[in-house]
N, C-alpha and C positions, 0 to 999 in steps of 0.2 A: 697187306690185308685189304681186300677192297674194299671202298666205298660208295655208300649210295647216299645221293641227296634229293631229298623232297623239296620241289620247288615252292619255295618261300610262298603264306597267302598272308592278307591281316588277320589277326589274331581277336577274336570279338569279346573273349574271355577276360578280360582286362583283371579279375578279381580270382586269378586261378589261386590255392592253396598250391605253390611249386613242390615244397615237398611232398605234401601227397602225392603230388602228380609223380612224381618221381619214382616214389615209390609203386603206385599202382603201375607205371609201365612196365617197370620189373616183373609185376606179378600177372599182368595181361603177354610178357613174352613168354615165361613160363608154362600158362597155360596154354599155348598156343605152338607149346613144343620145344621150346628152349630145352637148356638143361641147364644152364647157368646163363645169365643176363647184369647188364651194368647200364643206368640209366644217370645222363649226367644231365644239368638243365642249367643255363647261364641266360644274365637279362643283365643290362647295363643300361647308362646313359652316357652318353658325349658332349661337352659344349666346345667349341676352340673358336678365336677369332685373330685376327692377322689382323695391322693395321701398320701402314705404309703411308710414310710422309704424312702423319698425321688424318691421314684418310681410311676409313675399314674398306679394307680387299677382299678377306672374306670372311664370311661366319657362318658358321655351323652348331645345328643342335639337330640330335638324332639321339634314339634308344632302340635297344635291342631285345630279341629274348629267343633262346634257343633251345632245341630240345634235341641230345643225342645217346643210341642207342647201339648198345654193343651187345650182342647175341652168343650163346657159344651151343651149338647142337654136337656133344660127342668133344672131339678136337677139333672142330672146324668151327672157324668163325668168321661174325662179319659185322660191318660196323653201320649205320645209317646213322641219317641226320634230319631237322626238319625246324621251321617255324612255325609250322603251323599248330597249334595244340589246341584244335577244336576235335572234337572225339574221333572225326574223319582223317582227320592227318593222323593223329596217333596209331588209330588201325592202319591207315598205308605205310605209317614208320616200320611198326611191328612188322608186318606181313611180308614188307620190302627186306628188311633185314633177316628174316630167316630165310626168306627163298634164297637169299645172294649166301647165306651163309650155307645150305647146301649144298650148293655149285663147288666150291671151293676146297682146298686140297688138306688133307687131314696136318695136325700138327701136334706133334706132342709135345712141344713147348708149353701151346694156348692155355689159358683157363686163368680164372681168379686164383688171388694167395688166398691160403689157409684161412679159414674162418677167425682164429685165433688171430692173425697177423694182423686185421683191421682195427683202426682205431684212431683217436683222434687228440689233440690236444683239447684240454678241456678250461686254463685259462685265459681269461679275455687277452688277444694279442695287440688291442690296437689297430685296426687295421683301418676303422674306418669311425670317418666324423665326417657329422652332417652340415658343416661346415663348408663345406666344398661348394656350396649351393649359397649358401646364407648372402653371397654380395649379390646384387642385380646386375641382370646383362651390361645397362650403363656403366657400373662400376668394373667390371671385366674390362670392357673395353677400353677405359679409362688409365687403368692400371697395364695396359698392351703400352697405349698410348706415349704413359710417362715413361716406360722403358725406352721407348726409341728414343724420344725428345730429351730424355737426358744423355742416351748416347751420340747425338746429335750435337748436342749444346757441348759436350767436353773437350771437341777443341776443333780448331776449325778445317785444320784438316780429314773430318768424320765430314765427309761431303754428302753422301747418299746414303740406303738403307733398302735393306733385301725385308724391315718391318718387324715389327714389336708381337709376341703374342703371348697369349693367355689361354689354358685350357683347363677344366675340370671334367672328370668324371667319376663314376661311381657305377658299380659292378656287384653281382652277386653270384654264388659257386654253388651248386646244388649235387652229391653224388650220393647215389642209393645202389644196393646191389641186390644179391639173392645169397649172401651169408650172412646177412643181418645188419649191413652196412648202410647209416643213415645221416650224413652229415652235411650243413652249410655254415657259408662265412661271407662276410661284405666286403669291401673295397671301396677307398675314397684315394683321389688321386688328384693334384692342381700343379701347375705348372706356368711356369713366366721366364720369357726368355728375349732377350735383341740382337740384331744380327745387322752390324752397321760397316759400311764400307768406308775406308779410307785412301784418298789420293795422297801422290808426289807432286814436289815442282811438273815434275814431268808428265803428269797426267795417269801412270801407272797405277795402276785402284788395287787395297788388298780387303779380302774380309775374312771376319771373327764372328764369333758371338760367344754368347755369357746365357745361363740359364737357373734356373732355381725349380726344383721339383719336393712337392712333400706331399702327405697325406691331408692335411687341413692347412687351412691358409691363414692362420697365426705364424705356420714354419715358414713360408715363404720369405726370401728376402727381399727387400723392399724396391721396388720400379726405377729408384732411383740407381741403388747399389748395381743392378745388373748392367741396367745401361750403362754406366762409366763404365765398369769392368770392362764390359764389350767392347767400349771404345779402346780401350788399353791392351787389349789382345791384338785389335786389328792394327793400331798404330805402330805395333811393333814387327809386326809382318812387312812394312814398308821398306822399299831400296832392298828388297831379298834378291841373292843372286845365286849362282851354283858354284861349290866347290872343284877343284883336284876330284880326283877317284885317290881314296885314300883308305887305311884302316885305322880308324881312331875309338877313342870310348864313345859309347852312345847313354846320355841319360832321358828315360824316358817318362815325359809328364804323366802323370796320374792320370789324367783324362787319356792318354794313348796307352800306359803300362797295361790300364786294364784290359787292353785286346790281349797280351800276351797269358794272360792269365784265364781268356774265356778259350786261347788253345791250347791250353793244358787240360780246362776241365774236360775239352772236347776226347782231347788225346786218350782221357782217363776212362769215359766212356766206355759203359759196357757194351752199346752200340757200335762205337769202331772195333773195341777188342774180339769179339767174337768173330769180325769181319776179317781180322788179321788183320785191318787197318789201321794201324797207330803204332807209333815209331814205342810205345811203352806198354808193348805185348809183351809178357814174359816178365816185366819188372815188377812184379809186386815185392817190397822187401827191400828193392835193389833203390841203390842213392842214384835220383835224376835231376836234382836239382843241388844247388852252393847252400850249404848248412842255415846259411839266413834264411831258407824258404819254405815258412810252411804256409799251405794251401787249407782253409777250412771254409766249407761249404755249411752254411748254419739257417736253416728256415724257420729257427725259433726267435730270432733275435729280434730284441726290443733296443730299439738305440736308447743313447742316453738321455735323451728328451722324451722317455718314456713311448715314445711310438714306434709300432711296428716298423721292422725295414720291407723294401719294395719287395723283396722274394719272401716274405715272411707267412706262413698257413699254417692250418692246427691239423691239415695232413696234406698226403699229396695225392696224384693223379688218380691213382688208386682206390685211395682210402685208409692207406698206413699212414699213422701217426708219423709226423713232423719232426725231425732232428738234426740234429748237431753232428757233423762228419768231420772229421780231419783226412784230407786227401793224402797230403803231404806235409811230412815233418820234419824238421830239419834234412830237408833236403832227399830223404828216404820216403818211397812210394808205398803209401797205405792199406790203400787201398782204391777198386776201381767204384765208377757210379754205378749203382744196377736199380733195372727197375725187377718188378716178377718174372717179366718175362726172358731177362740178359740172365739173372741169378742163374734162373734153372738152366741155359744153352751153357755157362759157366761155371754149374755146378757150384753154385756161392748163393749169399742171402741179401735179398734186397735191402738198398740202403735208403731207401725212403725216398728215391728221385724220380717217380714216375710222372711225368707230364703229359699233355694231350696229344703229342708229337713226339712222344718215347722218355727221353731220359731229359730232364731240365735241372737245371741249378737254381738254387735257394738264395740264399745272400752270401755272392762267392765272394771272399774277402783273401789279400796277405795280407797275414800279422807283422806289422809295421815294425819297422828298426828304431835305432835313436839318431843315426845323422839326420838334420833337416836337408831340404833342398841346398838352400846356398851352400851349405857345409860341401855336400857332396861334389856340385859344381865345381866352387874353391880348388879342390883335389886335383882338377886335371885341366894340364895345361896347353892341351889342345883336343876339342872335343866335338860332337853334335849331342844339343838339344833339343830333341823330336818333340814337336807340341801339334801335329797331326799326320794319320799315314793313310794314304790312296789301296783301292786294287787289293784283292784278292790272292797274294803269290803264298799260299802257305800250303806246303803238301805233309800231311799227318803221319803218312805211310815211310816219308823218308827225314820228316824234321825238318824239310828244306825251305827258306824264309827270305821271302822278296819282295817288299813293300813300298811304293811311292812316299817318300817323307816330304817335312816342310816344319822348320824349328829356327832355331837362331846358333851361331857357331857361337866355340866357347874358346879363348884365348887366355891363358894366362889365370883360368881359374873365374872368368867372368864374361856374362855373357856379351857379345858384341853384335853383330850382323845377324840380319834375316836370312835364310836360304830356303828354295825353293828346287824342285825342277831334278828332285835327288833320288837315287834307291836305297835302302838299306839291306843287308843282305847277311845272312848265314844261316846256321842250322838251330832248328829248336832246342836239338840234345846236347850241343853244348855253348849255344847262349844262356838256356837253365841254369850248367853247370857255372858259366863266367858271371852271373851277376856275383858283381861284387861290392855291392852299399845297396840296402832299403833303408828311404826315407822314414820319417816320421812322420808325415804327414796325412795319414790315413783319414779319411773324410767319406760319410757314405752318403753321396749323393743319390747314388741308385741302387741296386741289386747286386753290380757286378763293379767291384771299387779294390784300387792297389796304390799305393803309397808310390810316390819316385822311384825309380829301378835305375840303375848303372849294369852294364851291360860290357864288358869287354871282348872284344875281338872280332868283332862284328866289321864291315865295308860300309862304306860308303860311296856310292858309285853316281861320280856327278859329271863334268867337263873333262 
C-alpha cells in the first residue's frame, strides 16, 4: 500500500486535545470523500545517556508527536503520515492521502473490521508510571555511571568498557476510526545496562554486557548488580576457541532461545502463510513441535509485580480488543496470527495482532518446564552452550537454520571452555520437533521471553 509523508514542520500547538484531533481527522476525511478512514496519533519522549570510562559520551533527550492517516475510498486505499498538526498540515495529510488512495489498484481484501469487532480492554493494565521521569538528569547519569565502575571494579581483568547507560521514555497511542472506534493508552519504559570488556594474559579482549529494563524505576535492578553480572558474562567468554565440526546437543540460553521462538511466531504469520511462505502452510491441527511446547502469545498480561508486560495494550493495531492466544500446544499447531486483513485473504478471524507494520506479537512467551538449567546441562555429556548468535541464515519457506554462535562447551555434564568463531545449523521443522528439555527458568525481561531449550541433532560447524 503506498505511502505518503508530509514533511515534518514544528508543531506550535503544544495544548492540542490528541483525541479530539483524532477523531476530527476522521470526520474531515469523510467529508472530503472517504468512505471509511483510520486516524492513528503518537507523541513520546526519550532520554538515554552512555557514559564511558566514567566520562558521558553521549546524551540525548528528544520528543515526538505524530499524526497518521489511512483513507479507504471504495477498496482502494492509502495511507499518509505527517507532523505537523497545525490546521495546514492536517488538510495536506487529508488531501495527500485520498489523492494517493485514488491512484491505486482496487482490493477486496481492504477495509476496517466490523463495527462490532472494535473494542478495547477497559481495565487499568499498568502500563505506565510517572516515575520514569522522577530521578534528575544527574542521577541518570550517575546511575550509567555506577553500572560501569562496578563492572569495572569486579576484577581486574574487566580492562576497558564499550560504557554504562540509562534510558527512559514514555509514549502515548491514540486510534480513532469511522465505526465508532476511540481509544488511548500511555507507556513508560527505563532501562540500565553495562557492557565491559575483558582481557587475557595475552592480550585477547572478550565483551558482554548485562541489562535491566522495566516500566518504572523501583523495578530496575540496581547499578551495581548489572555491572558485575556484565563483568561475569564477559569473563567467561575469555580463552574461547573453535571446535571439531561435529553433531552434538545444543542448549540454548534464554537470552538466545528467544530468537527461536520469534521464528515460529513469524512462521505462523498470517503474512507469510498467505504468501505460501512459511515451512507451517497447511499445518493447522498438525504437531510441529516436541509435546513440551506450547507457544502463547498474551497482550493482556500483568506480570507478577503487578505491572503490565512490554507487549501488553488494551487493543491492538486496529482497534480489537487485546487477548490471550495459544499458538501452540503441546506441540500441535493452533492456530495462525491474523490481522483483518490476513483473516479475510485466509478466510479466518482475526486474532487480535494487528500492528503498525502488519501482524505483531504481544508478550510471546514458552510455558516453562520443570528442569532448571544446570539440571539440563548435567544431562549431556558432550554439548554446546549457545549464549549468543550472529547473521541472519534462517529461511521460513524451507526451515533451513544457520547461525554464527558463541557459548561455552559442555563436557561431562558441565560447563568448561569458551567458544567462538562457530555455526549452528539445521532445520526449523525438525529442531521444534528435537527439543527435548524446557527449563524452568522463564523470566520476562521483555516482550519476547523463553526459558532454556535443548535442542537435539542440530551441527555444529567449526575447525
Amino acid at each position: 500500500m503506498p505511502e505518503a509523508a508530509v514533511a515534518p514542520q514544528n508543531d506550535p500547538s503544544v495544548n492540542l486535545d490528541l483525541k479530539s484531533l483524532a477523531a476530527e481527522v476522521v470526520s474531515r476525511a469523510l467529508a472530503a470523500g472517504a468512505t471509511d478512514a483510520e486516524a492513528g496519533v503518537s507523541e513520546g519522549d526519550e532520554f538515554s545517556v552512555t557514559v564511558r570510562l566514567g566520562e558521558v559520551e553521549t546524551l540525548q533527550e528528544s520528543g515526538s508527536r505524530g499524526l497518521g492517516l489511512k483513507v479507504y475510498v471504495g477498496q482502494r486505499s492509502a495511507s499518509a503520515s505527517t507532523s505537523d498538526l497545525t490546521p495546514d498540515g492536517i488538510a495536506q495529510l487529508v488531501s495527500g492521502a485520498l489523492a494517493l488512495a485514488k491512484v491505486t489498484e482496487e482490493d477486496p481484501f481492504a477495509g476496517l473490521a466490523d463495527a462490532e469487532d472494535f473494542g478495547q480492554l477497559e481495565t487499568d493494565l499498568h502500563l505506565y508510571f510517572e516515575d520514569v521521569y522522577s530521578l534528575p538528569a544527574t542521577e541518570r547519569i550517575e546511575r550509567a555511571r555506577r553500572a560501569e565502575a562496578a563492572a569495572l571494579a569486579y576484577d581486574p581483568r574487566i580492562t576497558n568498557s564499550q560504557g554504562g547507560s540509562f534510558d527512559a521514555a514514555t509514549g502515548r497511542r491514540i486510534l480513532a476510526n469511522s465505526r465508532g472506534f476511540l481509544g488511548d493508552y500511555r507507556t513508560s519504559y527505563c532501562g540500565l545496562s553495562a557492557a565491559p570488556l575483558a582481557s587475557d594474559a595475552t592480550g585477547a579482549m572478550q565483551r558482554d554486557f548485562w541489562s535491566s529494563s522495566a516500566r518504572r524505576i523501583a523495578d530496575l535492578e540496581s547499578p551495581e548488580s548489572i555491572g558485575q553480572e556484565a563483568a561475569r558474562r564477559a569473563l567467561r567468554r575469555l580463552g574461547a576457541r573453535r571446535v571439531p565440526t561435529q553433531q552434538v546437543p545444543i542448549v540454548f540460553a534464554p537470552e538466545v532461545a528467544r530468537s527461536l521462538l520469534g521464528h515460529l511466531f513469524e512462521a505462523a504469520s498470517a503474512d507469510s502463510i498467505w504468501r505460501s511462505a512459511s515451512f507451517l502452510c497447511g499445518q493447522l491441527g498438525e504437531t510441529v513441535a516436541a509435546p513440551a511446547i506450547t507457544l502463547i502469545d498474551d497482550h493482556t498480561m500483568i506480570l507478577p509485580n503487578g505491572v503490565g508486560g512490554f507487549g501488553t495494550s488494551p487493543f491492538d493495531g486496529e482497534g480489537l480488543p487485546s487477548r490471550r492466544t495459544v499458538v501452540v500446544q503441546d506441540g500441535v499447531l493452533q492456530t495462525y496470527l491474523l490481522n483483518t486483513y490476513t483473516a479475510r485473504k485466509l478466510k479466518m478471524r482475526s486474532t487480535g495482532n494487528a500492528s503498525r507494520g502488519g501482524i505483531g506479537a504481544g508478550n510471546l512467551y514458552l510455558q516453562p518446564g520443570t528442569d532448571s538449567a544446570e539440571a539440563i546441562i548435567a544431562d549431556i555429556p558432550n554439548g554446546f552452550y549457545v549464549l549468543s548468535l550472529m547473521g541472519f541464515g534462517t529461511n521460513l519457506v524451507t526451515g533451513d537454520y544457520s547461525r554464527g554462535a558463541s557459548g561455552l562447551w559442555i563436557e561431562n555434564g558441565e560447563l568448561t571452555y569458551a567458544v567462538e568463531e562457530v555455526t549452528v545449523s539445521g532445520n526449523l521443522r525438525e529442531m521444534l520437533r528435537n527439543i527435548t528439555a524446557v527449563g524452568n527458568d522463564l523470566i520476562f525481561r521483555g516482550s519476547l521471553t523463553s526459558p532454556t531449550l535443548r535442542v537435539d541433532g542440530m551441527t555444529v560447524a567449526g575447525a
